[in-house]
Backbone of each chain as ProteinMPNN parsed JSONL, in Angstrom:
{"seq_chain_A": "XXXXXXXXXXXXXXXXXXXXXXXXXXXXXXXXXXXXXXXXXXXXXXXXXXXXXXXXXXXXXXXXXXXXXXXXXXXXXXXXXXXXXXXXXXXX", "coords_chain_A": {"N_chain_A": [[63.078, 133.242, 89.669], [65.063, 130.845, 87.487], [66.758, 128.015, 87.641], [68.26, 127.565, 85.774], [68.485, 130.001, 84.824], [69.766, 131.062, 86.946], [71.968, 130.262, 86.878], [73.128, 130.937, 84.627], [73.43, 133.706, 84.811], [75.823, 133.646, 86.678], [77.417, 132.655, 85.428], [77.803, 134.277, 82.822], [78.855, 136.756, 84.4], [80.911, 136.025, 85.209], [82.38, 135.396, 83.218], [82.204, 138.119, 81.792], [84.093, 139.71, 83.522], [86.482, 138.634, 83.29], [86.996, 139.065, 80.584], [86.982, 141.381, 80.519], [89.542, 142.14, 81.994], [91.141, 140.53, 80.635], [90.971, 141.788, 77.777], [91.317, 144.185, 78.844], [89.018, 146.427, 78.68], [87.903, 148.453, 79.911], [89.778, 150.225, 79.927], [91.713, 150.067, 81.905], [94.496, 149.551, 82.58], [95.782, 147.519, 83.689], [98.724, 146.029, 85.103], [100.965, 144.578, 83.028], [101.882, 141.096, 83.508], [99.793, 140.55, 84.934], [97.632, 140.599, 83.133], [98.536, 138.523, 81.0], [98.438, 136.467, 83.049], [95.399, 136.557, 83.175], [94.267, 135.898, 80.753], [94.515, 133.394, 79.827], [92.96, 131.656, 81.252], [90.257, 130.673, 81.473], [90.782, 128.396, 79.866], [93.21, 127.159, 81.441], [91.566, 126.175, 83.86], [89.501, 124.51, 82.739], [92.018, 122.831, 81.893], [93.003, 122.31, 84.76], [90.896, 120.674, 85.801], [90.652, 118.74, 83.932], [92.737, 117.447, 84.616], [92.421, 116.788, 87.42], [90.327, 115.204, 87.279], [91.338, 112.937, 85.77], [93.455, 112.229, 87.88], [91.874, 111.526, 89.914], [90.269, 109.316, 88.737], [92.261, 107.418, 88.359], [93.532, 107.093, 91.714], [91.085, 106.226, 92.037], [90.919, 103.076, 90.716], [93.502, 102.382, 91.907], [93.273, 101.866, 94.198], [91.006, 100.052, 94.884], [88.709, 97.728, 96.131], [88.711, 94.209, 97.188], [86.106, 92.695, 97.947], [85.87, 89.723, 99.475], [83.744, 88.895, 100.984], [81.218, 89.069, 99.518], [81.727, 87.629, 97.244], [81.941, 85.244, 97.661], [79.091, 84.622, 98.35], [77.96, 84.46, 96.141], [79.043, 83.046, 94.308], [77.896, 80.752, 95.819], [75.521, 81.103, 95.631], [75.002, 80.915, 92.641], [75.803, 78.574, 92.525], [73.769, 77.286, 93.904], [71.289, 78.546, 92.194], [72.28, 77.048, 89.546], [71.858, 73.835, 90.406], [68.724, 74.081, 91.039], [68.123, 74.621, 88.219], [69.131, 72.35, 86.769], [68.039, 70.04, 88.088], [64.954, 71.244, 87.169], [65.662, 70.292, 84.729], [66.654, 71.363, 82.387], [69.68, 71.039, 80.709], [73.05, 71.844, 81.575]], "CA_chain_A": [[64.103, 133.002, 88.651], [65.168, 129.864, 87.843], [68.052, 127.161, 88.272], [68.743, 128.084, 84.342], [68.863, 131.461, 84.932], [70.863, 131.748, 87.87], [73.974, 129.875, 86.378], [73.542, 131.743, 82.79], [73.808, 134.981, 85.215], [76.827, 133.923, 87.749], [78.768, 132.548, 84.485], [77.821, 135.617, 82.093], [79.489, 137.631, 84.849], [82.823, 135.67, 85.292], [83.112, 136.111, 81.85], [82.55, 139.53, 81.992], [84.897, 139.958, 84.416], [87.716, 137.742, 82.212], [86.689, 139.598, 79.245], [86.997, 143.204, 81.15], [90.384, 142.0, 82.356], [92.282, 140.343, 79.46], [91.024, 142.395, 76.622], [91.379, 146.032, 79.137], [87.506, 146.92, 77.992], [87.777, 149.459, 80.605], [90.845, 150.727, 79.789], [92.377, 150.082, 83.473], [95.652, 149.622, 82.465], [96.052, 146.953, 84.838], [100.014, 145.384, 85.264], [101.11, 143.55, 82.033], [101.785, 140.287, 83.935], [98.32, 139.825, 85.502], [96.712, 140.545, 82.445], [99.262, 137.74, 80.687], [97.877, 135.278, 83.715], [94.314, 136.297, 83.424], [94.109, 135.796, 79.25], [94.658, 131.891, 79.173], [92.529, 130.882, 82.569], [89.208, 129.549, 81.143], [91.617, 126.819, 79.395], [93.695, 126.715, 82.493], [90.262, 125.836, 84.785], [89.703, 123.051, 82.085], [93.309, 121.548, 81.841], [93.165, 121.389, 86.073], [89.473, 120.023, 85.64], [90.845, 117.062, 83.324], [94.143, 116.672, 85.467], [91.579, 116.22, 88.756], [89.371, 113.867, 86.838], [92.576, 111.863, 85.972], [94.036, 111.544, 89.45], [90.46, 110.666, 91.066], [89.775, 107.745, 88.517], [93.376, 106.49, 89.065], [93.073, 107.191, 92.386], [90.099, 105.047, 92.696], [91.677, 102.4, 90.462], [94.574, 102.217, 92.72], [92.228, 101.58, 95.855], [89.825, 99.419, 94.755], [89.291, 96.608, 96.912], [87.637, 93.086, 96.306], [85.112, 92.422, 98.701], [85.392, 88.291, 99.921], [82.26, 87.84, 101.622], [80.232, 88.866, 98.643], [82.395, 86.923, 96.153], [81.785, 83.812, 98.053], [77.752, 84.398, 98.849], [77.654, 85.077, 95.007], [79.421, 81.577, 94.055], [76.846, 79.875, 96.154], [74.025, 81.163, 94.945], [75.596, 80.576, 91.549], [75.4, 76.779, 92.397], [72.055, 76.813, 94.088], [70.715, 78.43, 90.87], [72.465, 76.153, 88.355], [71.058, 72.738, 91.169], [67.888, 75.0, 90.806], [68.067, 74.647, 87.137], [68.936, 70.802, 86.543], [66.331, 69.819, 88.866], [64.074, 71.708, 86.21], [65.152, 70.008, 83.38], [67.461, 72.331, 82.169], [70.919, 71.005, 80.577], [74.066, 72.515, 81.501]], "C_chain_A": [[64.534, 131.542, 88.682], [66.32, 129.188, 87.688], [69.1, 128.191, 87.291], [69.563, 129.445, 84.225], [69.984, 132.126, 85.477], [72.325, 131.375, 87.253], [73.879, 130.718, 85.374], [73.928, 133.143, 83.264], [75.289, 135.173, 85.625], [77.802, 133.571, 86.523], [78.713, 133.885, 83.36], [78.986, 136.677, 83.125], [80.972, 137.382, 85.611], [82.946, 135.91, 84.058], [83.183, 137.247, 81.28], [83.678, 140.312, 82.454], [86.064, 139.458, 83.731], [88.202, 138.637, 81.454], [87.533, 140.987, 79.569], [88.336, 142.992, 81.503], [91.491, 141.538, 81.276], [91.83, 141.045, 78.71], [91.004, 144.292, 77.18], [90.277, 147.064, 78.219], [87.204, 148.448, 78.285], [89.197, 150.469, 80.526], [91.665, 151.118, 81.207], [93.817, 150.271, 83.433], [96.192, 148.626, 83.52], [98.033, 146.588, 84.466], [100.214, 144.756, 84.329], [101.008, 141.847, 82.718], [100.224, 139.664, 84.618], [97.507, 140.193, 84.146], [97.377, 138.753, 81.231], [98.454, 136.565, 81.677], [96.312, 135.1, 83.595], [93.614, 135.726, 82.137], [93.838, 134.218, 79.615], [93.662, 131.401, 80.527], [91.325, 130.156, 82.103], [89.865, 128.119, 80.62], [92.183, 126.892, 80.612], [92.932, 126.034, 83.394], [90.254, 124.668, 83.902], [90.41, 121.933, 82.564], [92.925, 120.68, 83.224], [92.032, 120.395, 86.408], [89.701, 118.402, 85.364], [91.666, 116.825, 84.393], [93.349, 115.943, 87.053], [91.248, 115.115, 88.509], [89.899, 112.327, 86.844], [92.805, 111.218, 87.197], [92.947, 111.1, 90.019], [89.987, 109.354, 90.632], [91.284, 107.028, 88.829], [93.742, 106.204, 90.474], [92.318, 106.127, 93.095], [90.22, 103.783, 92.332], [92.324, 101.523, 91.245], [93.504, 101.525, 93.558], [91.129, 100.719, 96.089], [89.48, 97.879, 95.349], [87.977, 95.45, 96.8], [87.063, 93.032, 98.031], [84.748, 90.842, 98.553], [84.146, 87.67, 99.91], [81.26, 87.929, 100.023], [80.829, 88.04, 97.577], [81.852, 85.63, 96.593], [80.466, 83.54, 97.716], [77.478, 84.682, 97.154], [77.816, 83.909, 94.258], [78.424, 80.322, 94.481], [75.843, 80.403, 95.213], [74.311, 81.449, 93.418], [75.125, 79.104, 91.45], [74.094, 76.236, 92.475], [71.262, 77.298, 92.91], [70.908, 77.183, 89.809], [71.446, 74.164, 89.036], [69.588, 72.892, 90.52], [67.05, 74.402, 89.332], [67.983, 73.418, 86.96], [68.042, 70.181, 87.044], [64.845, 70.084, 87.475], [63.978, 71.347, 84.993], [66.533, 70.356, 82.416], [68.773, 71.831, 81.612], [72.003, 71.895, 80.342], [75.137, 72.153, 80.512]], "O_chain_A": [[64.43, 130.942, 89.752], [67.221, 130.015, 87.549], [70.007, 128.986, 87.537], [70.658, 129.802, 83.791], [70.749, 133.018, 85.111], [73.385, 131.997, 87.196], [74.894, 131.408, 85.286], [74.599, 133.852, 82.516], [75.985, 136.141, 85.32], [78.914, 134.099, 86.518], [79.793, 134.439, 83.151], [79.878, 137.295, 82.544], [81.757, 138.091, 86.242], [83.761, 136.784, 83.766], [84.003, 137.52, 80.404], [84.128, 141.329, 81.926], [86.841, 140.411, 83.666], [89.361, 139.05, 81.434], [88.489, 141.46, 78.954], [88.779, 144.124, 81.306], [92.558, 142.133, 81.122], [92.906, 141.636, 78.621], [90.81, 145.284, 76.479], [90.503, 148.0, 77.453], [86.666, 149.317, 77.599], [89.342, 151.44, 81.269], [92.123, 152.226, 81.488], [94.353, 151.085, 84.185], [97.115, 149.033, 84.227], [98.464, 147.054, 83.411], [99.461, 143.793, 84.474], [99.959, 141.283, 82.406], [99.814, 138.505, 84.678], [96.33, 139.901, 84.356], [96.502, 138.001, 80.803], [97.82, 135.721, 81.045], [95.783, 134.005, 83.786], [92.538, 135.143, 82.263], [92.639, 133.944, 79.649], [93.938, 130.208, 80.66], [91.328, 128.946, 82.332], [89.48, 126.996, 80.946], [91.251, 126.508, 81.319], [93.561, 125.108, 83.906], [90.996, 123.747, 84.244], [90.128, 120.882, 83.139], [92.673, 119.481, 83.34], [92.197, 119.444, 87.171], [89.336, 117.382, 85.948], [91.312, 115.942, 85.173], [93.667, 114.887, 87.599], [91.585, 114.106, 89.127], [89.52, 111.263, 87.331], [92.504, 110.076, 87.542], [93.106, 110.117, 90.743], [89.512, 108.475, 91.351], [91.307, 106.059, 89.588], [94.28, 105.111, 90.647], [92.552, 105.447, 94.093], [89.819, 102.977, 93.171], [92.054, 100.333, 91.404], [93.043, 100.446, 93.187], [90.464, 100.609, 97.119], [90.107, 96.925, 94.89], [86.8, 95.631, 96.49], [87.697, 93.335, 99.042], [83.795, 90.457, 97.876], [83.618, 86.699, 99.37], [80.709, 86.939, 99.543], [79.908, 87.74, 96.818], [81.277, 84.948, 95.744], [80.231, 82.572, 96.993], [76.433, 85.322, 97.037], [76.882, 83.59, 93.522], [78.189, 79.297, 93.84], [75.544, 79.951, 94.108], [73.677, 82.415, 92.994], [74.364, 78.581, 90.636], [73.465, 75.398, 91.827], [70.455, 76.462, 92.504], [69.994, 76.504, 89.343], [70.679, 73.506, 88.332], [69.193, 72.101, 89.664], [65.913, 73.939, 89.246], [66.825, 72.999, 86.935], [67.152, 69.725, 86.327], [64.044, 69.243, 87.066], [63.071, 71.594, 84.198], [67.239, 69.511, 81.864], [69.528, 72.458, 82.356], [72.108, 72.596, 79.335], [76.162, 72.83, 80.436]]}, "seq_chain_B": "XXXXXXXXXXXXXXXXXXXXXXXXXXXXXXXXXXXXXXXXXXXXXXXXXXXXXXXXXXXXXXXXXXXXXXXXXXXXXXXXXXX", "coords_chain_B": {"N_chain_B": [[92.019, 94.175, 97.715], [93.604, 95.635, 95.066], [94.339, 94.719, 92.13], [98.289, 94.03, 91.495], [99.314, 94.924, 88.535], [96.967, 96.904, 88.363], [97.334, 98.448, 90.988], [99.492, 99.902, 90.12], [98.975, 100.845, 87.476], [97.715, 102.996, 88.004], [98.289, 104.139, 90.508], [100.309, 105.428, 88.664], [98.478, 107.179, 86.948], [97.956, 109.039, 88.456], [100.105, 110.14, 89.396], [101.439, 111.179, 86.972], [98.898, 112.772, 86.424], [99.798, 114.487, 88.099], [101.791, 115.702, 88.049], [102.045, 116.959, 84.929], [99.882, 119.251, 85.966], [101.234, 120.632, 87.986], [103.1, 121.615, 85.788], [101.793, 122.955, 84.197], [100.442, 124.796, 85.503], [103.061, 126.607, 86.654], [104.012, 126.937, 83.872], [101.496, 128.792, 83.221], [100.789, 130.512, 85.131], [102.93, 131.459, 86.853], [105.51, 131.85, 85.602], [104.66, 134.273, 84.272], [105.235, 136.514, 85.942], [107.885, 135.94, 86.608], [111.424, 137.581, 85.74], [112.458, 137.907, 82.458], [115.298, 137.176, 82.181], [115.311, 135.36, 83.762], [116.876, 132.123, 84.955], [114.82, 129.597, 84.714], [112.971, 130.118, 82.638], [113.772, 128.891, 80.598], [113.103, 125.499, 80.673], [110.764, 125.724, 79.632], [108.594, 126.13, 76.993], [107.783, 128.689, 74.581], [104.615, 131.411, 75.449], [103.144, 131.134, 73.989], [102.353, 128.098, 73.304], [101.276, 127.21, 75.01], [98.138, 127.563, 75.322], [98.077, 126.758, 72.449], [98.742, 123.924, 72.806], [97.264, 122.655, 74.376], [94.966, 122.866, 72.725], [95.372, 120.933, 70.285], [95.756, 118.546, 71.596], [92.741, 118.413, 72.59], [91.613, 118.142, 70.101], [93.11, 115.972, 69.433], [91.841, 114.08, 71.012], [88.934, 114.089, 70.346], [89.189, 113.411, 67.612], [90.036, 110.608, 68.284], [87.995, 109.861, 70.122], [85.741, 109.909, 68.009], [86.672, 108.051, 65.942], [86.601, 105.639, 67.386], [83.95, 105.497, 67.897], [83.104, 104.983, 65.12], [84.528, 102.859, 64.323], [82.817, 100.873, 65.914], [80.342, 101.04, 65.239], [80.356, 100.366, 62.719], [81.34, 97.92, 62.93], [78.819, 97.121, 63.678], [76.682, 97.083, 61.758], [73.8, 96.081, 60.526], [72.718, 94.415, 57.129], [70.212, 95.113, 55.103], [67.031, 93.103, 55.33], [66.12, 91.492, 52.89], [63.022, 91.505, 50.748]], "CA_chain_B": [[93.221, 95.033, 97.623], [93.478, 95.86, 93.62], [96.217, 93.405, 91.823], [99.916, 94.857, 91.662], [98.983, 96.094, 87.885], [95.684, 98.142, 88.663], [97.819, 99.751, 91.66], [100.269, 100.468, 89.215], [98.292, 101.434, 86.504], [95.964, 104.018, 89.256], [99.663, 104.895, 90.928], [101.147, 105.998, 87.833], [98.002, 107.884, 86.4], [97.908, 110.287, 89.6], [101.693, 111.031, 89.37], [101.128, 111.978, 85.932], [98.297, 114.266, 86.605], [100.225, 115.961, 89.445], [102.962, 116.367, 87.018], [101.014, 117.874, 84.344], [99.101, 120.571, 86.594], [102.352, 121.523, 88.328], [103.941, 122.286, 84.657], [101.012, 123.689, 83.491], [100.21, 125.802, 86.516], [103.983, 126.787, 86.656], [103.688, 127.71, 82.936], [100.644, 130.076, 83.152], [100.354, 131.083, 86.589], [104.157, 131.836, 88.059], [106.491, 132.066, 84.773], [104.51, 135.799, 83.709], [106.299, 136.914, 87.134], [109.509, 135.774, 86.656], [111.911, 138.441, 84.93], [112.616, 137.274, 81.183], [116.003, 136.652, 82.07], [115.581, 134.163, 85.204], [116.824, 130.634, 84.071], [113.491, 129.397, 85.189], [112.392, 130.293, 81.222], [114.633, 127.668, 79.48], [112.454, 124.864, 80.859], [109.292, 126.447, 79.274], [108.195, 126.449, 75.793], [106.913, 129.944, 74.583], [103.442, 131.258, 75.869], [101.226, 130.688, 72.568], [102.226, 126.517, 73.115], [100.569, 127.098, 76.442], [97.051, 127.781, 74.609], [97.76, 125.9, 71.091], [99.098, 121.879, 73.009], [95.829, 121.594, 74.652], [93.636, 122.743, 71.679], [95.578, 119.935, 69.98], [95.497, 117.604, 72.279], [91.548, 118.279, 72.816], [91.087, 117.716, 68.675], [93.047, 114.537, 69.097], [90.95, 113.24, 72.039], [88.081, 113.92, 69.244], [89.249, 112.33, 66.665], [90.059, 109.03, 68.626], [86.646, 108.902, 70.282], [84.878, 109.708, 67.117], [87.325, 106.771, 65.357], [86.337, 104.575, 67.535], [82.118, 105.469, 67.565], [82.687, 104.561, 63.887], [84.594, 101.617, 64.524], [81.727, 99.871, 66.742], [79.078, 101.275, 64.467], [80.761, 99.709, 61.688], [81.067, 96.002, 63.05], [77.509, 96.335, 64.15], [76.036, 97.175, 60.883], [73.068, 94.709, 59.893], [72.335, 94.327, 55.907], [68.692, 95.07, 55.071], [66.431, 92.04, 54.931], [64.914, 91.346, 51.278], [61.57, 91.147, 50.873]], "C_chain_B": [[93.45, 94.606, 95.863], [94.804, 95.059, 92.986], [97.165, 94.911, 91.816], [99.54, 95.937, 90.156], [98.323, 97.024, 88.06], [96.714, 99.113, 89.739], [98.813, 100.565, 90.982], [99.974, 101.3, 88.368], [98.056, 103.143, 87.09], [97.394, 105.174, 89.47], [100.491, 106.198, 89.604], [99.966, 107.178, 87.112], [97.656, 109.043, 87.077], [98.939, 111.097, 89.806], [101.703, 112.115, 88.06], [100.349, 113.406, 85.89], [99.019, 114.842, 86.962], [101.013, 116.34, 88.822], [102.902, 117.556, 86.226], [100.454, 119.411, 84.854], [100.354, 121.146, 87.063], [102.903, 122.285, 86.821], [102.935, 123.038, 83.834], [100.595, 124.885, 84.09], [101.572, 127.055, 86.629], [104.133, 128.074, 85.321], [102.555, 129.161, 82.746], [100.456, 130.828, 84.334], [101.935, 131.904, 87.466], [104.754, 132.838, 86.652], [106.012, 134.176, 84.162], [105.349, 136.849, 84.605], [107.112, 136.913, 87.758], [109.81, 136.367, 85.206], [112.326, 137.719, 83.686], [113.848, 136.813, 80.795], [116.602, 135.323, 83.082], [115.884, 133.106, 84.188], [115.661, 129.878, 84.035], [113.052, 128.406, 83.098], [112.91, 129.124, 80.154], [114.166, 126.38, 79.693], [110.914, 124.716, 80.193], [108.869, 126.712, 77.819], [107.798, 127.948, 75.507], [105.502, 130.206, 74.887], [102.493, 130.463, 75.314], [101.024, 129.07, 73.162], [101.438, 126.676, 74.182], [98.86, 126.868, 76.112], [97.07, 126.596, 73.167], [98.168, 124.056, 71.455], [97.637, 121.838, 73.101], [94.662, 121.667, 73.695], [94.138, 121.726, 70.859], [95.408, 118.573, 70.649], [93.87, 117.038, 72.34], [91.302, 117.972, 71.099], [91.944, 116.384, 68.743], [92.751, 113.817, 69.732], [89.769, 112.896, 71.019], [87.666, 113.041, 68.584], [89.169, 110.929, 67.182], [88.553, 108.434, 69.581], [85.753, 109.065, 68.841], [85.38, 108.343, 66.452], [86.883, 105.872, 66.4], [84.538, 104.791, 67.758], [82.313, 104.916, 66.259], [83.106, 103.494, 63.765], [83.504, 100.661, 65.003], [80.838, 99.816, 65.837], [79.437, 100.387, 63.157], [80.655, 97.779, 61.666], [79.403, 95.809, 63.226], [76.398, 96.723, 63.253], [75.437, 96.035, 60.51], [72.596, 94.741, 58.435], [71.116, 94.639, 55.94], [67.882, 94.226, 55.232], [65.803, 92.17, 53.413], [63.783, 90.96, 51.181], [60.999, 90.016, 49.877]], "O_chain_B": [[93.456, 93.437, 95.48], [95.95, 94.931, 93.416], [96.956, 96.111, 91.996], [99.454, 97.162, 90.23], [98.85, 98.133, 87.973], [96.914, 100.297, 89.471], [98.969, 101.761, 91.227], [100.505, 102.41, 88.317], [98.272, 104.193, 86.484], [97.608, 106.297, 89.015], [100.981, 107.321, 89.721], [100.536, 108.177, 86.672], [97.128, 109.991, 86.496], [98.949, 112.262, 90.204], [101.883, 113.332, 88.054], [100.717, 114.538, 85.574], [99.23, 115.906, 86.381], [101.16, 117.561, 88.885], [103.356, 118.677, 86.454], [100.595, 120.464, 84.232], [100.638, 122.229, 86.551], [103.087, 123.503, 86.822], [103.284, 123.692, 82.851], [100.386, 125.905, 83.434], [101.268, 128.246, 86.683], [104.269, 129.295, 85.402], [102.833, 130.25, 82.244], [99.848, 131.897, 84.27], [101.914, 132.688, 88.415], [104.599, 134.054, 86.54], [106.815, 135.038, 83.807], [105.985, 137.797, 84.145], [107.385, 137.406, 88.852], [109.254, 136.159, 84.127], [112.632, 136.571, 84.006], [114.034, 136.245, 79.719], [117.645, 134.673, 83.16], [115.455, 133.033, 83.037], [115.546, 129.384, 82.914], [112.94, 127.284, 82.603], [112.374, 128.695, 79.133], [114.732, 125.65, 78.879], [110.148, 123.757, 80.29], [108.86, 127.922, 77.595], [107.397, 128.469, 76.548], [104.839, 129.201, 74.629], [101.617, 129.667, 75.652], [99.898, 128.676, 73.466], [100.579, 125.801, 74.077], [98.328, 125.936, 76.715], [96.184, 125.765, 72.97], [97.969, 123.137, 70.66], [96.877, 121.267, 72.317], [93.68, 120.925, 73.695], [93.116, 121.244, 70.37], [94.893, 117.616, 70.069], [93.552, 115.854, 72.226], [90.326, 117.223, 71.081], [91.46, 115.519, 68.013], [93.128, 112.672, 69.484], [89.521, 111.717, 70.768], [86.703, 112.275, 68.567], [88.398, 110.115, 66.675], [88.13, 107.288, 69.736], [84.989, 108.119, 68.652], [84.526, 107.459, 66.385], [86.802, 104.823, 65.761], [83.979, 103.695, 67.706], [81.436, 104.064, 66.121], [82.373, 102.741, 63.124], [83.366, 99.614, 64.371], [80.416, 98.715, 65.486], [78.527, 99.706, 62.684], [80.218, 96.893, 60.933], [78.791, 94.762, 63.016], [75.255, 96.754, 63.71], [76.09, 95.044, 60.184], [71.578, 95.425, 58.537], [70.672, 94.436, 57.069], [67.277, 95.125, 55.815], [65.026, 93.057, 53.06], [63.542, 89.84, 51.633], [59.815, 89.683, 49.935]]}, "name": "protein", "num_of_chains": 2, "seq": "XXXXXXXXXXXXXXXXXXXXXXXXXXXXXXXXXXXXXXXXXXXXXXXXXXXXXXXXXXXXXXXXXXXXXXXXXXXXXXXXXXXXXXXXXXXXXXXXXXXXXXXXXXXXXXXXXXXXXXXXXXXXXXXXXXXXXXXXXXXXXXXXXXXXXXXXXXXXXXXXXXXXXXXXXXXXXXX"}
């Protein structure tokens, strides 16, 4: 079976399971309140999905830190190219 | 170490989330199991908004990336050449 397959199976059968639970398929009669929490959860999984996504790029944002040594070794060999270049002819 | 804005920027877009998920989590996840007269409820919009903000929200994420695909596409339109 393959990759395809297996996810189209394990998500067919959370949503089975959703389905069977907010719309009482089976006629369980489960607790009003858990059927009230279980109705809106595929959007709920979303929202917290984006809200993660959010905090991890700000997150990484926040934290992002310059790195000296390569700034410097990057400036040189900036110069020794452009030297490089005039040497060759080249007007800057 | 990221200038003072970027930590700011980063700082403030993580508070936000956490904000967000708490009041959204709060909203769908606790509030069905608090009695209908707790004060709790007067903080809380009615359920449906719980379901109909973010399908708004997600059609006006949409719109503003499609408005701006047509913006770019628009400046970077080249005339035909004439033969």
């Amino acid at each position: 079976m393959t990759k395809l397959l297996q996810w189209l199976f394990g998500v067919s059968l959370v949503v089975a399971g959703w389905a069977l639970v907010s719309f009482d398929l089976l006629d369980l009669k489960l607790p009003q309140p858990y059927r009230e929490v279980a109705w809106p959860m595929p959007l709920y999984l979303l929202v917290s999905f984006g809200c993660y996504s959010l905090a991890t790029v700000g997150y990484r944002v926040a934290t992002f830190n310059d790195c000296e040594e390569a700034a410097k070794e990057l400036q040189e060999q900036i110069k020794e190219a452009r030297e490089d270049l005039r040497k060759r002819g080249l007007k800057m | 170490m990221a200038t003072r804005v970027d930590q700011a920027v980063g700082m403030s877009l993580v508070v936000f989330s956490l904000l967000l998920f708490t009041y959204y989590s709060v909203w769908v996840i606790v509030l069905p199991f608090v009695e209908s007269d707790h004060v709790l409820h007067i903080y809380f919009l009615p359920r449906e908004y719980s379901v109909i903000l973010p399908g708004i929200a997600a059609v006006i994420l949409l719109l503003c990336i499609g408005a701006f695909t047509a913006v770019i596409m628009w400046k970077h339109r080249k005339p035909k050449k004439v033969d």
